[in-house]
MIGU-810110 format. One record per residue (C-alpha): residue in three letters; residue number from 1; x, y, z. Coordinates in nm, 2 decimals, decimal comma. Layout:
N
SITE resn resi     c1     c2     c3
SITE  ALA  NUM      X      Y      Z
...
***
This chain:
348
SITE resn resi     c1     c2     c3
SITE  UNK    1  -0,52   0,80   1,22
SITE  UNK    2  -0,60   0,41   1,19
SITE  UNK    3  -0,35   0,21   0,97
SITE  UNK    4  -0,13   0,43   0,71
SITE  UNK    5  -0,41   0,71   0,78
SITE  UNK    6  -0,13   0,78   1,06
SITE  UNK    7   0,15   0,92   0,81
SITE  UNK    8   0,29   1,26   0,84
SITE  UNK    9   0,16   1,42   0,47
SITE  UNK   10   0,37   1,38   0,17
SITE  UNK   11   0,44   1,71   0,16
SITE  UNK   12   0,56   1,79   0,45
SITE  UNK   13   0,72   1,49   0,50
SITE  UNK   14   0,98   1,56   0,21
SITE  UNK   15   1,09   1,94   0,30
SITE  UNK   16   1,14   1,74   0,63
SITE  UNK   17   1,36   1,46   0,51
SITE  UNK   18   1,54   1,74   0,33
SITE  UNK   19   1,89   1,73   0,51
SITE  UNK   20   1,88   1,37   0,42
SITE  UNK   21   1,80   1,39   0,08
SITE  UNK   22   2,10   1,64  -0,04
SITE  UNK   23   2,30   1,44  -0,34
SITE  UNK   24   1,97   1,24  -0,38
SITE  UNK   25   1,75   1,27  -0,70
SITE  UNK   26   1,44   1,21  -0,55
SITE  UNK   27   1,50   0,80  -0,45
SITE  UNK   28   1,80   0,81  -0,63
SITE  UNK   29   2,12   0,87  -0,53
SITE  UNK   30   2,42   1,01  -0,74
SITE  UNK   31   2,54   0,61  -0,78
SITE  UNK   32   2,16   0,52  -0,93
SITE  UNK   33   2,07   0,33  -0,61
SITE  UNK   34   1,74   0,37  -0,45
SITE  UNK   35   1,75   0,58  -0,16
SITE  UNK   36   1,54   0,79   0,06
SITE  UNK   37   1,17   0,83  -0,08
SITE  UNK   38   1,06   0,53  -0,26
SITE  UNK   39   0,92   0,23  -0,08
SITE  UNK   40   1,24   0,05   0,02
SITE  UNK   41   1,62   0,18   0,03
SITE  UNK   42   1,88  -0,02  -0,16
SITE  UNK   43   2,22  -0,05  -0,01
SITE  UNK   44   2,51  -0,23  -0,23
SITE  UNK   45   2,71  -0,44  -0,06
SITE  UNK   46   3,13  -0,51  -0,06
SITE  UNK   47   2,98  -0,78  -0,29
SITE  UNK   48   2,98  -0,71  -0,64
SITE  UNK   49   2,64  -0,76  -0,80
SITE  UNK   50   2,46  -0,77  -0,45
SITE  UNK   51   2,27  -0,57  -0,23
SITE  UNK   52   2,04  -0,51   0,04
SITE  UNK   53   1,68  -0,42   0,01
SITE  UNK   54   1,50  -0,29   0,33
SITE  UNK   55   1,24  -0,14   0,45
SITE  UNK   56   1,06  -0,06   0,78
SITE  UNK   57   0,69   0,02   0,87
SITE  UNK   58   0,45   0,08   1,14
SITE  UNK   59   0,08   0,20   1,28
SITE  UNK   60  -0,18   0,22   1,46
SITE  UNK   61  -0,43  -0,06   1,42
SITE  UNK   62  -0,76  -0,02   1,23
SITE  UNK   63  -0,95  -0,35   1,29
SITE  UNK   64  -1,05  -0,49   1,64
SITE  UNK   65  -0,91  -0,84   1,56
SITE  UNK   66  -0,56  -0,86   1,71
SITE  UNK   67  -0,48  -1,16   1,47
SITE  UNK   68  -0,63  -0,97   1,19
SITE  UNK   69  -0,44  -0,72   1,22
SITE  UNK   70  -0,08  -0,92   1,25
SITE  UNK   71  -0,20  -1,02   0,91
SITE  UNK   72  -0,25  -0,70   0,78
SITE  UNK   73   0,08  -0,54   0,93
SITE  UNK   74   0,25  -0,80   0,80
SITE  UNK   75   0,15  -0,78   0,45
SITE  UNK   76   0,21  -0,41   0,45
SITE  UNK   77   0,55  -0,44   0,54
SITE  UNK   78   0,63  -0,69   0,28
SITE  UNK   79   0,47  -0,47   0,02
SITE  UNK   80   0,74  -0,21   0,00
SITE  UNK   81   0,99  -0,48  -0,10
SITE  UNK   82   0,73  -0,64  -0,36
SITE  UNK   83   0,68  -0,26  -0,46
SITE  UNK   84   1,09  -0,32  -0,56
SITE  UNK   85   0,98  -0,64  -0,75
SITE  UNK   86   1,18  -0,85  -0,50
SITE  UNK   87   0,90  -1,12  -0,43
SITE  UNK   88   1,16  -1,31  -0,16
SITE  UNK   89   1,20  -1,16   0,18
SITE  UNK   90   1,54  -1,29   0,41
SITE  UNK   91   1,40  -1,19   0,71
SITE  UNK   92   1,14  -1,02   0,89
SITE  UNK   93   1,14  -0,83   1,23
SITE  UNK   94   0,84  -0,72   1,43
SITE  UNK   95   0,78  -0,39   1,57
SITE  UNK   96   0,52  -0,39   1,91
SITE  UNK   97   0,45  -0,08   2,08
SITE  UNK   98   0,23  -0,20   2,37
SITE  UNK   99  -0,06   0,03   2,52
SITE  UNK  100   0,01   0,11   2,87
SITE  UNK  101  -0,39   0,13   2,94
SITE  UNK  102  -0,46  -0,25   2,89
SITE  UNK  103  -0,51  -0,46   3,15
SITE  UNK  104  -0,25  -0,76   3,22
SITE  UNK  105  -0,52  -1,01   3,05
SITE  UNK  106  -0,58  -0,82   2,79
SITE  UNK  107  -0,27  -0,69   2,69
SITE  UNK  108  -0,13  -1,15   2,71
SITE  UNK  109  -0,46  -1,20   2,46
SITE  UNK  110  -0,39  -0,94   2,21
SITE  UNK  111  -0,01  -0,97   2,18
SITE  UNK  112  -0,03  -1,35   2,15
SITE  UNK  113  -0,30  -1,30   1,85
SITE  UNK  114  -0,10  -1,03   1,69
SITE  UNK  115   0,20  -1,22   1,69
SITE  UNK  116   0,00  -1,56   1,55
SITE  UNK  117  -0,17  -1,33   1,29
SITE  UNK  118   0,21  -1,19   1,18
SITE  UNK  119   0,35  -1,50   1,16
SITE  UNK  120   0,06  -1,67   0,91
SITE  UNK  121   0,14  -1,40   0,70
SITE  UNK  122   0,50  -1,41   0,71
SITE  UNK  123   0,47  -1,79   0,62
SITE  UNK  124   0,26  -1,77   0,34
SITE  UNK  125   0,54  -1,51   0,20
SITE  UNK  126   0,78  -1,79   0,23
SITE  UNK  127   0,97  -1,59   0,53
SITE  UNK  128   1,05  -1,60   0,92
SITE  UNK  129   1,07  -1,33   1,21
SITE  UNK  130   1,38  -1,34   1,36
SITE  UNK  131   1,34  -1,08   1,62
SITE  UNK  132   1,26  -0,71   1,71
SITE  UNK  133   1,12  -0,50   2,01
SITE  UNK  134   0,81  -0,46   2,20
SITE  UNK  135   0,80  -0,21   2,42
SITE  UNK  136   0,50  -0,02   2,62
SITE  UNK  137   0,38   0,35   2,52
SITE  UNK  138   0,02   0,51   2,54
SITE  UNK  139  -0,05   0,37   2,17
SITE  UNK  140  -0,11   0,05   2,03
SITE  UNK  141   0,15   0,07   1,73
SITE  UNK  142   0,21  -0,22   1,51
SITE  UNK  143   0,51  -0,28   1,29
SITE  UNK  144   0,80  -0,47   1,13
SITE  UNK  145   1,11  -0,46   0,93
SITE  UNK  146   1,20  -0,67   0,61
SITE  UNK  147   1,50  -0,76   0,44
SITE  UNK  148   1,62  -0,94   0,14
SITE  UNK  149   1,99  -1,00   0,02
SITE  UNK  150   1,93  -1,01  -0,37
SITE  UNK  151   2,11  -1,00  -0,68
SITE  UNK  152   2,09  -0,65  -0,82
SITE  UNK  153   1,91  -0,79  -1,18
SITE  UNK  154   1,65  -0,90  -0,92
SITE  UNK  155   1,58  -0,56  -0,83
SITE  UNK  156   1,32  -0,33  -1,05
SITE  UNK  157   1,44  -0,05  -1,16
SITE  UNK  158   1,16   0,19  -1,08
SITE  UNK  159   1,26   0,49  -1,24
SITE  UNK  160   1,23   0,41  -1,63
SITE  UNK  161   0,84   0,49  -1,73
SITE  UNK  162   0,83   0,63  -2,08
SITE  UNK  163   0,50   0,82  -2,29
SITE  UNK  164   0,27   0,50  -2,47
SITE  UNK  165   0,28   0,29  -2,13
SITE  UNK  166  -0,02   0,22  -1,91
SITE  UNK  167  -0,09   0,26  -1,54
SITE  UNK  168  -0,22  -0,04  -1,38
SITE  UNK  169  -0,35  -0,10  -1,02
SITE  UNK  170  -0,37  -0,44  -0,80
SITE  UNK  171  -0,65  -0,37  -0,55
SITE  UNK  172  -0,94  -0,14  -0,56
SITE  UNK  173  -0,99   0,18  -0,35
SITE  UNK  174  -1,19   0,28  -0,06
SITE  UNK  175  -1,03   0,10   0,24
SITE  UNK  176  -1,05   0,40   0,47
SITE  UNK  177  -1,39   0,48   0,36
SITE  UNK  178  -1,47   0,08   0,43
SITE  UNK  179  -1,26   0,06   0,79
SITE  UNK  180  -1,44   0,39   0,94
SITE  UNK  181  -1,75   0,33   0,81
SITE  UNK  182  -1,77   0,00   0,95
SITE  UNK  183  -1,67   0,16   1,32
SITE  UNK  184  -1,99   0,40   1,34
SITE  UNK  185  -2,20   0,06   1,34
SITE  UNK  186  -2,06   0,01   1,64
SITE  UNK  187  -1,97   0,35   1,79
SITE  UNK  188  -2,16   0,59   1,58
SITE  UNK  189  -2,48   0,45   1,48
SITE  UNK  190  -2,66   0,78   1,48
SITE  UNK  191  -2,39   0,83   1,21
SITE  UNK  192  -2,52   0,57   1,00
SITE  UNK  193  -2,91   0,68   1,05
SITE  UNK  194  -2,84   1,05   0,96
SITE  UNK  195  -2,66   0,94   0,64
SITE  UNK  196  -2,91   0,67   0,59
SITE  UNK  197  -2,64   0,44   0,49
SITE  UNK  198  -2,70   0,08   0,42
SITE  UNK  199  -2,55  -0,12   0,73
SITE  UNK  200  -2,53  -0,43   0,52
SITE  UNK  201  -2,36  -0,30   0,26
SITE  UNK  202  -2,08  -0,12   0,47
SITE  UNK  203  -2,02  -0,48   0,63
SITE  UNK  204  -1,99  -0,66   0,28
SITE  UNK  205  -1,72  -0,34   0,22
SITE  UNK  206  -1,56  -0,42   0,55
SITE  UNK  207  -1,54  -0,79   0,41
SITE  UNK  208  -1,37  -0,69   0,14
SITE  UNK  209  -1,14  -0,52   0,28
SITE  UNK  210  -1,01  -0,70   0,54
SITE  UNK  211  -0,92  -0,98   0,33
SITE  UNK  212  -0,76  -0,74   0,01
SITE  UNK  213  -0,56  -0,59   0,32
SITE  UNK  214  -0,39  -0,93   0,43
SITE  UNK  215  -0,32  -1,03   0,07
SITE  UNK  216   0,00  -1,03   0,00
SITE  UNK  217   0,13  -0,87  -0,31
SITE  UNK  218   0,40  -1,10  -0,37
SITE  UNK  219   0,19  -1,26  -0,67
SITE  UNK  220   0,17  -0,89  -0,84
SITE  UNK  221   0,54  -0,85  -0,77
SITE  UNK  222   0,67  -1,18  -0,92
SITE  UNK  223   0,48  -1,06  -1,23
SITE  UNK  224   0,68  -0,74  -1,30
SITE  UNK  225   1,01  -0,86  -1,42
SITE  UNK  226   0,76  -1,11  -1,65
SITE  UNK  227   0,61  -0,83  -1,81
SITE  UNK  228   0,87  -0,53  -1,84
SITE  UNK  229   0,77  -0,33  -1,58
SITE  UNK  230   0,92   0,00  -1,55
SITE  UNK  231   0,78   0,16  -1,22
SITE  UNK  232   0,59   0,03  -0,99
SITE  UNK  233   0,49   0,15  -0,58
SITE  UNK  234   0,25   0,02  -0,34
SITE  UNK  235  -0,07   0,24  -0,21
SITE  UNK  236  -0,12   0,30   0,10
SITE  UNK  237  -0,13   0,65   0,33
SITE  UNK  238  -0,02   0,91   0,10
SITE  UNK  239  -0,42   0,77  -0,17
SITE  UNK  240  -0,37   0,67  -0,52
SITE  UNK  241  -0,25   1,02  -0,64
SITE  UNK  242   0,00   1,09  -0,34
SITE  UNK  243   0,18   0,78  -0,47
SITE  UNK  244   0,17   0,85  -0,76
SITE  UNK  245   0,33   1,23  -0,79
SITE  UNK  246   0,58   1,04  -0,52
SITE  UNK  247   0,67   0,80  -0,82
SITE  UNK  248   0,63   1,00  -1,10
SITE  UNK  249   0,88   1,23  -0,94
SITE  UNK  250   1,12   0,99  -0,91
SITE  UNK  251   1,12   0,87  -1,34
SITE  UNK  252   1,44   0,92  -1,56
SITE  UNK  253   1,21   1,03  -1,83
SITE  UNK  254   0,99   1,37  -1,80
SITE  UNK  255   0,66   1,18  -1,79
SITE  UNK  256   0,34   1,22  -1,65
SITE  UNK  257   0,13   1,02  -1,48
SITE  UNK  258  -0,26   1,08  -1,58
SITE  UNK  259  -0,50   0,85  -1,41
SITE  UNK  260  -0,82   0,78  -1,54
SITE  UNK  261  -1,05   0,55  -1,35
SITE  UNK  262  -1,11   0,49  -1,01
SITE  UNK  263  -1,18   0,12  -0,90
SITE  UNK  264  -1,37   0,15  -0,59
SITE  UNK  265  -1,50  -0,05  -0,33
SITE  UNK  266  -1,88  -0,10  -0,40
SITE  UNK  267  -2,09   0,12  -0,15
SITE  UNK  268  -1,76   0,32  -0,05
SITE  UNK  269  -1,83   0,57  -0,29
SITE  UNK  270  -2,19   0,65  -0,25
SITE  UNK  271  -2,08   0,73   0,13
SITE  UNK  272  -1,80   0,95   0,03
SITE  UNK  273  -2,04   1,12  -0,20
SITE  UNK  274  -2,30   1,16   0,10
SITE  UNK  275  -2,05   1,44   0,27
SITE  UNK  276  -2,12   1,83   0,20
SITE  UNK  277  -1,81   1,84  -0,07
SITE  UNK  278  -1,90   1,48  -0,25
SITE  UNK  279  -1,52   1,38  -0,15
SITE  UNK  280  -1,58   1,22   0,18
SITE  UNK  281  -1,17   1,14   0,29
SITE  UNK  282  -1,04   1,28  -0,02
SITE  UNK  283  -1,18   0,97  -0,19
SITE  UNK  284  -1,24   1,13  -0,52
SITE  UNK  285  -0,97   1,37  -0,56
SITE  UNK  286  -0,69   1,05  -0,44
SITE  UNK  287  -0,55   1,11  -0,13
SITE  UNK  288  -0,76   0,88   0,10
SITE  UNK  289  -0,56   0,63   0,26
SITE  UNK  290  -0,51   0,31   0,17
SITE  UNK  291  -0,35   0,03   0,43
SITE  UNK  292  -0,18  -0,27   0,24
SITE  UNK  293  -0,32  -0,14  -0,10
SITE  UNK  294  -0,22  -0,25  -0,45
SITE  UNK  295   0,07  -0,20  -0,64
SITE  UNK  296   0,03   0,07  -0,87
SITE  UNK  297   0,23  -0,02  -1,22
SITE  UNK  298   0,40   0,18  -1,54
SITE  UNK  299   0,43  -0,09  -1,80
SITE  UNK  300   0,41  -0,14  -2,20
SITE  UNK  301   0,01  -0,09  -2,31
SITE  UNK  302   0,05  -0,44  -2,52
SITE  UNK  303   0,13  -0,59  -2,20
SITE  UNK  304  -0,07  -0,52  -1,95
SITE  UNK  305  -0,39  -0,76  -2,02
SITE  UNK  306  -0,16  -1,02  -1,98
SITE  UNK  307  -0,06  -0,91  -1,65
SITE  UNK  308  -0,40  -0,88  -1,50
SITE  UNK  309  -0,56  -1,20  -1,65
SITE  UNK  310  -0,28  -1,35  -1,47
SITE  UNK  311  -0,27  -1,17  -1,21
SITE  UNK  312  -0,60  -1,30  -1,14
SITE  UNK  313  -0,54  -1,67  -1,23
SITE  UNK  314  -0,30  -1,67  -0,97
SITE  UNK  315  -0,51  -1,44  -0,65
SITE  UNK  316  -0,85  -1,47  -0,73
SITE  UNK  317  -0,89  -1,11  -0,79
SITE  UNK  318  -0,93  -0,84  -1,07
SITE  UNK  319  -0,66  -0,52  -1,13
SITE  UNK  320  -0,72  -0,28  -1,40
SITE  UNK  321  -0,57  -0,03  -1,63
SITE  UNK  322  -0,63   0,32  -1,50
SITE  UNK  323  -0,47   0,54  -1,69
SITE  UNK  324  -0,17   0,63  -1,92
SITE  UNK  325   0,16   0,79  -1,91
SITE  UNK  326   0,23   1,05  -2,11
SITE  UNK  327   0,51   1,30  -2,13
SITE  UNK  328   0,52   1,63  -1,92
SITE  UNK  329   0,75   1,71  -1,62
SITE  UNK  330   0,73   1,42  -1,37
SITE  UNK  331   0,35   1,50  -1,23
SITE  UNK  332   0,05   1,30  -1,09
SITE  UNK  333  -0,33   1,40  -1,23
SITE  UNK  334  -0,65   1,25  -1,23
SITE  UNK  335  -0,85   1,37  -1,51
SITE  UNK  336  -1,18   1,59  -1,43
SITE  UNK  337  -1,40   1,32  -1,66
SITE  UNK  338  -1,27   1,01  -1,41
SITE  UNK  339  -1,44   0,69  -1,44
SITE  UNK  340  -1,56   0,55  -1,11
SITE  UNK  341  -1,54   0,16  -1,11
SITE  UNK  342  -1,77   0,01  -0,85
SITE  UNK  343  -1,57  -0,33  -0,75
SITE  UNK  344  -1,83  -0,57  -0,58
SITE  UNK  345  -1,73  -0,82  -0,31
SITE  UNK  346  -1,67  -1,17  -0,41
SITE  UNK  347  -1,62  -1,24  -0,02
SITE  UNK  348  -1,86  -1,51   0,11
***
């Protein structure tokens, strides 16, 4: 249940929004705004030409580090409006639910690191929080709101993927597999023996991972207006091929989306493999959960190598093609012949 691991499941999730989704086309309403099931709802204004993006999120935590974690709950807010290709966020408000089992001292020393570890991120995205609640409840749960006021041309329109474009991802896979792993070392180290995992290994993983979580994707977003774009989502609790069918559903066009390779985190998928049905969390078959992932893409094949090699000027850090678009009727796949890319660390 750590980080996005916490979400209700996709499925059920939209026969429950049901009653709110009536006169809604799957994230778009009858007007061709975005509405309820993409990343971020858009809501025009009395303004002509203007509207309001927004978007909430919240958890439970999946690191120890209180700071680390403002970082990370930060960032993953801010992806769903990047998701939108709006790289400027208005405003930001923070979401604290504090557990009622901490002691006084503990409970000053995390919420003070949280809240320095929210605001770092919210500063490097160019933004300020401006308010919120914190209140007290038997869980630790970690959250925030963002908004941005933008021109409606500065809005991606998510919805137009057509047959000939590629898929293209902007962080690897694995984070679940990396944050639990990393937790037997500490709670479960007959875990690690009986599995005969390699200990150094999961903590280069947990490395990784950590820092690809609190990287913003505001980089990948300013991008997608640069290179045509068409659809675009972030990853995070529904895996890879849960966002996916969410956005594929959501496309003008009858498309499919057909995804071909898996970049993984290096290690992460020898452990998955190590479980009785070779798809330890769902790694393999896309549904493990990712917390502050990448921003998977539809755009034009001739594009795309442009948009990672910059991508990676610009952050340090690869992305990939992973698959194609193809027509069909608005379905996710992973092929059975998947490639598995191992991604090493690059994390001193």
């Amino acid at each position: 249940m750590k980080g996005c691991g916490c979400k209700v499941p996709r499925d059920s999730l939209l026969e429950l929004l049901g009653e709110l989704q009536k006169g809604v086309k799957h994230g778009v309403d009858e007007d061709g705004h975005i509405d309820i099931g993409l990343d971020s709802c858009v809501i025009p204004s009395k303004h002509k030409g203007v509207s309001l993006v927004q978007t909430t999120d919240f958890f439970y935590p999946l690191v120890d580090d209180p700071f680390l974690m403002g970082r990370i709950t930060c960032a993953n807010v801010l992806s769903d409006l990047y998701a939108m290709g709006v790289h400027e966020c208005d405003n930001m408000l923070m979401l604290l639910g504090v557990c009622t089992e901490l002691d006084d001292s503990s409970r000053n020393i995390v919420i003070s690191e949280f809240l320095k570890g929210f605001k770092q991120a919210a500063d490097l995205a160019d933004t300020r929080v401006r308010g919120g609640q914190t209140v007290r409840c038997p869980w630790l749960l970690l959250g925030g709101v963002a908004s941005s006021v933008v021109a409606d041309s500065e809005i991606l329109r998510v919805d137009q993927a057509k047959p000939g474009d590629v898929l293209v991802l902007t962080k690897p896979l694995g984070g679940q597999v990396a944050v639990n792993s990393y937790e037997w070392i500490k709670a479960n180290p007959e875990k690690i023996t009986s599995m005969n995992l390699d200990e150094e290994k999961i903590r280069i993983a947990f490395r990784q991972v950590s820092e690809q979580m609190c990287r913003l994707n505001r980089n990948a977003a300013k991008l997608l207006h640069k290179y045509g774009a068409r659809a675009s989502t972030d990853v995070t609790g529904f895996g890879i091929l849960g966002h996916a069918e969410n956005l594929a559903k959501a496309q003008a066009n009858d498309v499919n989306f057909v995804i071909e390779t898996l970049p993984i985190i290096e290690y992460m998928d020898k452990i998955s493999q190590q479980y009785p049905d070779k798809n330890g969390f769902r790694l393999f078959s896309g549904y493990a959960a990712e917390t502050s992932g990448g921003l998977l893409i539809a755009m034009p094949a001739e594009n795309a190598e442009k948009y990672i090699q910059e991508i990676q000027e610009l952050d340090g850090f690869p992305a990939w093609v992973i698959g194609k678009v193809t027509e069909g009727n608005k379905t996710a796949t992973i092929v059975p012949e998947y490639k598995v890319v191992s991604v090493p660390s690059i994390i001193e």
